[in-house]
VOBA-1610 file (N, C-alpha, C; in pm, whole numbers, padded with zeros to 5 digits, always signed):
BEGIN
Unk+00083-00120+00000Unk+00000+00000+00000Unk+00087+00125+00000Unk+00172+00124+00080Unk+00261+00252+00061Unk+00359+00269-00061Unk+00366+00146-00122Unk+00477+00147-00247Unk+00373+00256-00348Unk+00242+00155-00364Unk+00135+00245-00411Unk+00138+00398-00411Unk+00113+00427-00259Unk+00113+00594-00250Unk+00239+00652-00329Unk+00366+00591-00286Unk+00461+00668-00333Unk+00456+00660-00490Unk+00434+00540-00545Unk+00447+00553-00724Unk+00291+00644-00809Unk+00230+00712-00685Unk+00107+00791-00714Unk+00169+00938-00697Unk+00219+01002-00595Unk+00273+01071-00542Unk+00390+01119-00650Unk+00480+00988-00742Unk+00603+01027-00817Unk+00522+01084-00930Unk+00420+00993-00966Unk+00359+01000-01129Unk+00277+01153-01091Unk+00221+01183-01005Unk+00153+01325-00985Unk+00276+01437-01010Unk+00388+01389-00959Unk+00446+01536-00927Unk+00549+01553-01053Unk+00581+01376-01152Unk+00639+01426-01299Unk+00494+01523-01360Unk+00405+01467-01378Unk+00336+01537-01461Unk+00308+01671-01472Unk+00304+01637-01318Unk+00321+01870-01302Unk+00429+01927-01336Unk+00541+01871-01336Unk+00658+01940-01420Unk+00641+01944-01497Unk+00584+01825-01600Unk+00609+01812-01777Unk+00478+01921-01739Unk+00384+01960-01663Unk+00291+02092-01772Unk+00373+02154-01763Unk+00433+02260-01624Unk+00519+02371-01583Unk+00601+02418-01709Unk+00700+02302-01744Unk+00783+02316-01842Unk+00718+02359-01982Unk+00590+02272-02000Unk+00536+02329-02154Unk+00503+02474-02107Unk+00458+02568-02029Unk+00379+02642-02023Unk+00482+02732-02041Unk+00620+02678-01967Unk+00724+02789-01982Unk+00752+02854-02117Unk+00799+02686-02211Unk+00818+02744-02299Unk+00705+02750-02436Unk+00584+02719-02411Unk+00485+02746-02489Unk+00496+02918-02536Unk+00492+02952-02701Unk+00481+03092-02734Unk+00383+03166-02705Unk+00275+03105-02688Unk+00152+03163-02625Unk+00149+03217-02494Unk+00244+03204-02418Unk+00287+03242-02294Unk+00275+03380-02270Unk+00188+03399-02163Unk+00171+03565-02158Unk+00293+03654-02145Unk+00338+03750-02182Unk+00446+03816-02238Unk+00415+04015-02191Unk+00477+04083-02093Unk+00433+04165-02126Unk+00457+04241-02219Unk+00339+04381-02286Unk+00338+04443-02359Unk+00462+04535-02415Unk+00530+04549-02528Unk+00632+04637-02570Unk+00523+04760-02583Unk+00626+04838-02492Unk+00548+05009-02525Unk+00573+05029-02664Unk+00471+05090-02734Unk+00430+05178-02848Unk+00511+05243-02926Unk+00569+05208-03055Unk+00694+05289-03109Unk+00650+05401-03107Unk+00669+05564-03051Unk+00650+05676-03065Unk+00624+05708-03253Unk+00517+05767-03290Unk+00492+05852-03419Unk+00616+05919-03452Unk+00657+05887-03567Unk+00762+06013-03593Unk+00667+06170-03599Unk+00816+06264-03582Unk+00675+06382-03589Unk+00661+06455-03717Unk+00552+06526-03743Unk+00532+06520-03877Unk+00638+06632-03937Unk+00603+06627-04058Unk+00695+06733-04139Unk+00683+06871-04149Unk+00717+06971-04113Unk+00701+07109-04129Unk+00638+07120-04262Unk+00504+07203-04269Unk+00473+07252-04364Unk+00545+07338-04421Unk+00564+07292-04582Unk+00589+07408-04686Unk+00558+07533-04678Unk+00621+07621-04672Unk+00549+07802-04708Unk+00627+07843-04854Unk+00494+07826-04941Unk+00576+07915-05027Unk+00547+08044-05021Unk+00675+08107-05004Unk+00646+08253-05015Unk+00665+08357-05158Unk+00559+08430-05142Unk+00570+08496-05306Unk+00629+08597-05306Unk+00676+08640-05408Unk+00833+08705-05415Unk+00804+08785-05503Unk+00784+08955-05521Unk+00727+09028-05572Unk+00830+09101-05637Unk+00789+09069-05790Unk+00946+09070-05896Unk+00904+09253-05934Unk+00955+09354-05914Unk+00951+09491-05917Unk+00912+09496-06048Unk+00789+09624-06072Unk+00808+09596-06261Unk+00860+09748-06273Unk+00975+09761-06354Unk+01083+09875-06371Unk+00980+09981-06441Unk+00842+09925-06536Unk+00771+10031-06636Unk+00735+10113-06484Unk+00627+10029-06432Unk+00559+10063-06333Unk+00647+10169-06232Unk+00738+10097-06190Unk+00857+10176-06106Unk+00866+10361-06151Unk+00916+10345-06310Unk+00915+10467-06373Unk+00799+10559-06404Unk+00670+10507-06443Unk+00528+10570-06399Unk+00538+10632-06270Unk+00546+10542-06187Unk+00516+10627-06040Unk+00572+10751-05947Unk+00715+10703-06062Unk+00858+10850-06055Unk+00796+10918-06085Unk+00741+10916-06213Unk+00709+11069-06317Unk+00584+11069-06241Unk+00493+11070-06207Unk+00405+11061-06123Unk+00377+11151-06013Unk+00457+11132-05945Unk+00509+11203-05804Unk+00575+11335-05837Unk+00659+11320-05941Unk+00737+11461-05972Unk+00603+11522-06088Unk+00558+11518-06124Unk+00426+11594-06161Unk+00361+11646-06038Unk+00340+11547-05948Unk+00224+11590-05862Unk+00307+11666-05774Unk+00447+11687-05784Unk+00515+11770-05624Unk+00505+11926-05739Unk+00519+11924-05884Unk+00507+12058-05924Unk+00381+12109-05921Unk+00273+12023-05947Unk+00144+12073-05959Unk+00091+12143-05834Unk+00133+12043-05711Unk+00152+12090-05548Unk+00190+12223-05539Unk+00301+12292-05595Unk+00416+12370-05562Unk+00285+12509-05629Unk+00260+12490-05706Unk+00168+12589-05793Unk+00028+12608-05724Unk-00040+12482-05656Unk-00117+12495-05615Unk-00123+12559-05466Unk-00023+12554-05416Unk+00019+12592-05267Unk+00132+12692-05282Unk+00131+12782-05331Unk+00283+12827-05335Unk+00325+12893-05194Unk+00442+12896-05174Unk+00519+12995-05029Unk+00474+13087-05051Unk+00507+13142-04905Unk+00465+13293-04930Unk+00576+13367-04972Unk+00535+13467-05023Unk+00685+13574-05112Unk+00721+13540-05239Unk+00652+13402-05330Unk+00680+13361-05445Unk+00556+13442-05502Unk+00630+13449-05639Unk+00512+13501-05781Unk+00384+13453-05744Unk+00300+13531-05749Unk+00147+13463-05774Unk+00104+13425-05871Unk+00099+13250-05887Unk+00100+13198-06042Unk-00026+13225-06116Unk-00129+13300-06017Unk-00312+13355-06085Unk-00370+13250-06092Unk-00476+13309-06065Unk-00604+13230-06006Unk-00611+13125-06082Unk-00634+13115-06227Unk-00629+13033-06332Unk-00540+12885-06307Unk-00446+12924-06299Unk-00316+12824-06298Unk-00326+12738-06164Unk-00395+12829-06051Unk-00407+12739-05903Unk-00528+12637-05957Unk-00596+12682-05981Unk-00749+12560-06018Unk-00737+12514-06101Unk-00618+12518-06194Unk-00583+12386-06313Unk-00478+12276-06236Unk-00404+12351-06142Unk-00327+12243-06056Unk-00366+12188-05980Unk-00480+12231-05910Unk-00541+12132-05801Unk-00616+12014-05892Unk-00658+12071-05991Unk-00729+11956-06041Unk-00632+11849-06134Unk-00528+11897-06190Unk-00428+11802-06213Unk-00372+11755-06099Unk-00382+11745-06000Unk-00290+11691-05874Unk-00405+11607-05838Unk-00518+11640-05835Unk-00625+11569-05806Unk-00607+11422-05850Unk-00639+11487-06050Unk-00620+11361-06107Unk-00505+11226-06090Unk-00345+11306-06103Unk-00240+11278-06022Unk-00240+11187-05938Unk-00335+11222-05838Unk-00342+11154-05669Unk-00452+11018-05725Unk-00501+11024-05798Unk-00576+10896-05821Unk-00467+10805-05912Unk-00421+10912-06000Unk-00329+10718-06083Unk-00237+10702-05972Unk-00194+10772-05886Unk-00040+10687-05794Unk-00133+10605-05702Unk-00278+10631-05658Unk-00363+10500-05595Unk-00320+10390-05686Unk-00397+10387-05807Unk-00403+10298-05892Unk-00299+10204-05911Unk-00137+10308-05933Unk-00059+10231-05970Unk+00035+10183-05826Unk-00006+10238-05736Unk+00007+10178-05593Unk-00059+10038-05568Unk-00019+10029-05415Unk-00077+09885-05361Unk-00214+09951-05322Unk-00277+10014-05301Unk-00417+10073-05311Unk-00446+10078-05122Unk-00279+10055-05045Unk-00303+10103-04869Unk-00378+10227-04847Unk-00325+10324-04907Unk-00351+10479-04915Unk-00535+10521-04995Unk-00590+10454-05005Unk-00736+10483-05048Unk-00744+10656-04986Unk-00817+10689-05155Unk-00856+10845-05098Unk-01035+10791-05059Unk-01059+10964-04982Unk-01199+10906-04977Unk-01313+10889-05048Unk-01248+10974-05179Unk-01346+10930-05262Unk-01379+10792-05343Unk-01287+10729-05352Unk-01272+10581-05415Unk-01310+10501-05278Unk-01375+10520-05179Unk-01475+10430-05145Unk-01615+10420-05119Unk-01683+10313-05110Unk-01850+10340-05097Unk-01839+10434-04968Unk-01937+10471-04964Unk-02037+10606-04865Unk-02037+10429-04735Unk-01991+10484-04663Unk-01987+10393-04495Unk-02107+10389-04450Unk-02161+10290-04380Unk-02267+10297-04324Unk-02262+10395-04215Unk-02375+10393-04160Unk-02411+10480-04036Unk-02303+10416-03907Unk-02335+10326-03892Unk-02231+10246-03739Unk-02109+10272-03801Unk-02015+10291-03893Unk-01947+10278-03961Unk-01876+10443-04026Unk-01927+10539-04026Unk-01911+10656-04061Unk-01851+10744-03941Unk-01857+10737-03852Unk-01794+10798-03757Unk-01616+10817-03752Unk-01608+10630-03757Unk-01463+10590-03797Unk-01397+10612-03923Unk-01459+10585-04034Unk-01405+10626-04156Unk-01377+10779-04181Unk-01441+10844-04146Unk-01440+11017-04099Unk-01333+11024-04074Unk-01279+10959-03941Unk-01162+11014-03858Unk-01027+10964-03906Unk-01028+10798-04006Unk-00948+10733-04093Unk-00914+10862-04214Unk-01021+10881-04320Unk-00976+10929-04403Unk-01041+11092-04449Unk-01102+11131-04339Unk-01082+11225-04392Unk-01017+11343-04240Unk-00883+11354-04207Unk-00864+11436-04112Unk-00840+11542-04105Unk-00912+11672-04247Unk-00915+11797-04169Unk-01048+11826-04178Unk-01108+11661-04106Unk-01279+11730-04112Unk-01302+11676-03963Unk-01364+11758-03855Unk-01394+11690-03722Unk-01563+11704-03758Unk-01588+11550-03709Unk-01742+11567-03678Unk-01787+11525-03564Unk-01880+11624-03539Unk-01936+11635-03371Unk-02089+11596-03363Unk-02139+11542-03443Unk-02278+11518-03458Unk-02276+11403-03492Unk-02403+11321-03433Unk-02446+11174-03467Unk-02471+11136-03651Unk-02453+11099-03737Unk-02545+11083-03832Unk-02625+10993-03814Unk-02691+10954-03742Unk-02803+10859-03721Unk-02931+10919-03808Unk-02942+11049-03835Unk-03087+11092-03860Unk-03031+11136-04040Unk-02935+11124-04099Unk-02875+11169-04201Unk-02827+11091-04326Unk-02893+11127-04405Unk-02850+11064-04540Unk-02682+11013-04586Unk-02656+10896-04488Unk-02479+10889-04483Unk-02420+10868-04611Unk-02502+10810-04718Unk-02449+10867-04858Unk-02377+11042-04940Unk-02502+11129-04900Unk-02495+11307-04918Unk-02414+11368-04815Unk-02415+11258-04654Unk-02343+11311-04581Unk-02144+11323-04565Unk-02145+11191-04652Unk-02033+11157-04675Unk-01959+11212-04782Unk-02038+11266-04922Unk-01983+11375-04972Unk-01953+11506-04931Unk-02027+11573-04878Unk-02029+11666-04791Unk-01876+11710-04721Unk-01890+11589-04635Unk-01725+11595-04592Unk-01652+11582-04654Unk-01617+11469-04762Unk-01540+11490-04857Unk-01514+11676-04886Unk-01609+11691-04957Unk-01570+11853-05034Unk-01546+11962-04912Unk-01587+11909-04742Unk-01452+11998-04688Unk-01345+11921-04675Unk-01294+11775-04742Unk-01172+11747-04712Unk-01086+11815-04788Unk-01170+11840-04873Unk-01091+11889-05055Unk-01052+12093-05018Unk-01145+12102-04967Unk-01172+12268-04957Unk-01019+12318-04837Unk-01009+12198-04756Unk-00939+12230-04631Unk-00771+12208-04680Unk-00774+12106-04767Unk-00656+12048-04850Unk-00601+12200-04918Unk-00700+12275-04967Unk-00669+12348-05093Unk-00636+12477-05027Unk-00676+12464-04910Unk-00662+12603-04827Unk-00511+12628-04794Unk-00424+12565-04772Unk-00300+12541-04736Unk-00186+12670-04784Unk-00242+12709-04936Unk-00146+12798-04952Unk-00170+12928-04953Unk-00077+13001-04914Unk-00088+13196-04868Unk-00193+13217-04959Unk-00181+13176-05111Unk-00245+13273-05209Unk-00395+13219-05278Unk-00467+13085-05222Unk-00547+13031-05250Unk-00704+13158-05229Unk-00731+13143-05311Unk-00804+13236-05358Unk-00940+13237-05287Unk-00995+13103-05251Unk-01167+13111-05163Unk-01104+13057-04996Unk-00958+13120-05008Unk-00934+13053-04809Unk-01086+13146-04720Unk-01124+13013-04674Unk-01262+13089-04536Unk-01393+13137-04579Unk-01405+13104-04774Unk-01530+13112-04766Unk-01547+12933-04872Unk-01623+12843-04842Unk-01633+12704-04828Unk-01788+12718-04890Unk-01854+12788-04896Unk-01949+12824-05037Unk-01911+12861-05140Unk-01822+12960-05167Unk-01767+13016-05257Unk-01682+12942-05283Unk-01596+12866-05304Unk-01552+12744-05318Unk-01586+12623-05383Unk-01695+12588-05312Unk-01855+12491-05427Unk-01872+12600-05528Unk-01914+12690-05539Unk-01932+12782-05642Unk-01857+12788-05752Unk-01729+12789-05751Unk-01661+12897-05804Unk-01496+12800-05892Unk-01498+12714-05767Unk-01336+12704-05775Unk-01353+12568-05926Unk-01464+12516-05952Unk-01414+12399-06092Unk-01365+12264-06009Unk-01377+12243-05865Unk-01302+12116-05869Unk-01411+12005-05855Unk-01421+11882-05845Unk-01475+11786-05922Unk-01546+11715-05811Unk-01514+11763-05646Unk-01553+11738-05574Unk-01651+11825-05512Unk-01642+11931-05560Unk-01727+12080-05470Unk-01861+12025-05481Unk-01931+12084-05354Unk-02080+12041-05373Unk-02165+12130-05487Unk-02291+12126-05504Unk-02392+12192-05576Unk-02367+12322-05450Unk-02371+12412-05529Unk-02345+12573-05517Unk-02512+12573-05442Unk-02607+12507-05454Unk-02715+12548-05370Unk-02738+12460-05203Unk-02632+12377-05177Unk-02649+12303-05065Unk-02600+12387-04981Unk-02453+12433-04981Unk-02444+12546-04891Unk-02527+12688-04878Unk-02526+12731-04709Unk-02580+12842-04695Unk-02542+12907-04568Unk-02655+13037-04579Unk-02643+13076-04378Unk-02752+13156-04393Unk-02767+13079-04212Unk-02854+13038-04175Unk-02847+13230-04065Unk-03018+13307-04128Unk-02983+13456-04061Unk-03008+13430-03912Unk-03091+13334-03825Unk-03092+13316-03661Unk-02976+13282-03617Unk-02866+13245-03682Unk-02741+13251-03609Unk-02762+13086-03501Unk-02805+13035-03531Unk-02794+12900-03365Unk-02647+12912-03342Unk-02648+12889-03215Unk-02553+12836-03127Unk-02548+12713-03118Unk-02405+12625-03108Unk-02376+12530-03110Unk-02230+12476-02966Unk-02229+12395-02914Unk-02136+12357-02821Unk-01969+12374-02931Unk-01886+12410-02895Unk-01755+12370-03008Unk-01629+12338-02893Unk-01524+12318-02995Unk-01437+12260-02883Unk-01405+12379-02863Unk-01320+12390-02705Unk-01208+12516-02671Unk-01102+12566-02765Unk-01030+12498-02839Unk-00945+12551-02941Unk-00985+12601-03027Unk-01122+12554-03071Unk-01224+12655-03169Unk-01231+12801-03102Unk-01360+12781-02944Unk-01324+12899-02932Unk-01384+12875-02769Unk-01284+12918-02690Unk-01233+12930-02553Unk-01353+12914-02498Unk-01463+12967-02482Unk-01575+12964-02420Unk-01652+12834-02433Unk-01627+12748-02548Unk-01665+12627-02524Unk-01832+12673-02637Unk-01840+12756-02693Unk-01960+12740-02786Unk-01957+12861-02839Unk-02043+12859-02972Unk-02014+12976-03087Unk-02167+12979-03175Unk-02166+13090-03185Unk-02265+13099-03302Unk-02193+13038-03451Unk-02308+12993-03503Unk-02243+12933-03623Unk-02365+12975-03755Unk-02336+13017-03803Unk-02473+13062-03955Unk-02402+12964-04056Unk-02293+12928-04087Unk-02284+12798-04197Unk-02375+12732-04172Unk-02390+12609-04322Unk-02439+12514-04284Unk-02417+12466-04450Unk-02451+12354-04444Unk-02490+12266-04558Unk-02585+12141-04557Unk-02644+12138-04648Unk-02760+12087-04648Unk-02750+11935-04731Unk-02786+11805-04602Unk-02824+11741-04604Unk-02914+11650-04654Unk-02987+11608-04758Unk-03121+11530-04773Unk-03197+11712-04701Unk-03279+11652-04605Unk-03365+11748-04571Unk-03319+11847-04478Unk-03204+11802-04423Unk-03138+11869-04224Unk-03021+11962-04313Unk-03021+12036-04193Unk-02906+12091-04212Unk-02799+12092-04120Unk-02616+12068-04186Unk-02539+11981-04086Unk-02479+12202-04051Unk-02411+12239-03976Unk-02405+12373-03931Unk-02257+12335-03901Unk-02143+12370-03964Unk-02015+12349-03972Unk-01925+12520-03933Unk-01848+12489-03897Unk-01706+12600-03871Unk-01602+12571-03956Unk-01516+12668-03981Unk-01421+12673-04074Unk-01323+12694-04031Unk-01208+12633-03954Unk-01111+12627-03835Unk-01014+12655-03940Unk-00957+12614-04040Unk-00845+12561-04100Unk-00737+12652-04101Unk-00767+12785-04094Unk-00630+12864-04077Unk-00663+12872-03898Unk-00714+12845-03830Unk-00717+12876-03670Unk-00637+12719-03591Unk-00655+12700-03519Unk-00537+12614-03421Unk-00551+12488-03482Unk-00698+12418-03468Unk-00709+12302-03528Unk-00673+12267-03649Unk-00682+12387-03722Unk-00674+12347-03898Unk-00755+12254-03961Unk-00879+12249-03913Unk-01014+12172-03935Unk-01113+12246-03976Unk-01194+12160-04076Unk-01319+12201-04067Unk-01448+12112-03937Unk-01523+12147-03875Unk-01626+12117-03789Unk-01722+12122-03802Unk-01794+11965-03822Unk-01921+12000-03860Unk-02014+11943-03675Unk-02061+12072-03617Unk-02063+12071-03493Unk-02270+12030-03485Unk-02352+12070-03590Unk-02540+12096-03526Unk-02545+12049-03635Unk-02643+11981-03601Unk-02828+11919-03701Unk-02902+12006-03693Unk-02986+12081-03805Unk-03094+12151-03761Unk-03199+12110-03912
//
């Protein structure tokens, strides 16, 4: 009986080796995991960059260009103590400098936009463009109630009026009706929009306008139906025109 146990006991404990051993080296053998070959990382995107080959015609246009428009300038503005080139010759140069100032847009990168080569700004939108492109015009009034198309010319032709004022011998300096009237340039309003107004209103203005902080004002120009009531600063501190009342 005990030979028994023991040849039970031997045959139990080969067999558990012979599994042990397969399991060892069985391939199926659990194995832990190899970490994850890292992604290579990707490739820098391409930039092509464009490379802006000068065009020499163009180059030479924009020379002759500029030296037109600095003589046409010189005539239109002259120093003081030079010949007076007559009335004639100033309002053929402003309007050749005019023209001038549009082909060097053209043949420019088009950064410099005058204000006339863009649409009329909306209302939310007109306040800022005002103060962008046209800066010898201050406006002190809402256009909320105003035709911002008529209103936006308007300013224009004092951007033009304030531009032209610049030299000693300019012929309508400080009257900005007479000017629409008179002077031929391509921007002036209709000779019947401007006026003045005989009740004189008072209007708030800045201190550099005039110290007391408000002024009678009889300009005006006319709007659609309103009338906008402007000052004519441009030879005074600001060198602006102000368009300050709605009426």
């Amino acid at each position: 009986m005990r030979l028994l146990q023991t040849l039970v006991a031997f045959v139990t404990g080969a067999v558990a080796a012979i599994m042990w051993l397969e399991r060892q080296t069985s391939p199926d053998r659990a194995r832990p995991t190899p970490p994850p070959t890292p992604a290579p990382p990707p490739e820098p995107e391409r930039v092509v960059e464009e490379v802006l080959v000068p065009d020499p015609e163009q180059a030479s246009r924009i020379e002759q260009l500029e030296a037109e428009l600095a003589k046409q300038r010189a005539i239109r503005t002259p120093e003081p103590g030079d010949p007076h080139p007559g009335v004639d010759a100033i309002r053929a140069a402003r309007i050749r400098a005019l023209e001038l100032e549009r082909q060097l847009a053209r043949e420019g990168d088009g950064s410099a936009q005058r204000w006339f080569q863009l649409d009329p700004p909306s209302t939310e939108e007109l306040v800022d463009a005002a103060a962008q492109h046209l800066p010898k015009v201050a406006l002190w009034v809402s256009p909320d109630s105003l035709d911002c198309a008529d209103l936006w010319q308007a300013l224009g032709a004092m951007q033009e009026f304030a531009e032209a004022c610049g030299g000693a011998w300019f012929e309508f300096d400080g009257d900005f009706a007479r000017w629409c009237a008179e002077s031929g340039h391509p921007h002036a309003l209709d000779p019947d929009l401007p006026g003045s107004d005989e009740e004189r209103p008072s209007f708030a203005v800045a201190q550099k306008v005039n110290r007391s902080g408000r002024q009678l004002v009889p300009t005006y120009v006319r709007v659609g139906e309103r009338r906008c009531y402007y000052i004519d600063d441009v030879a005074g501190e600001t060198g602006r025109m102000h368009v300050v009342g709605v009426g």
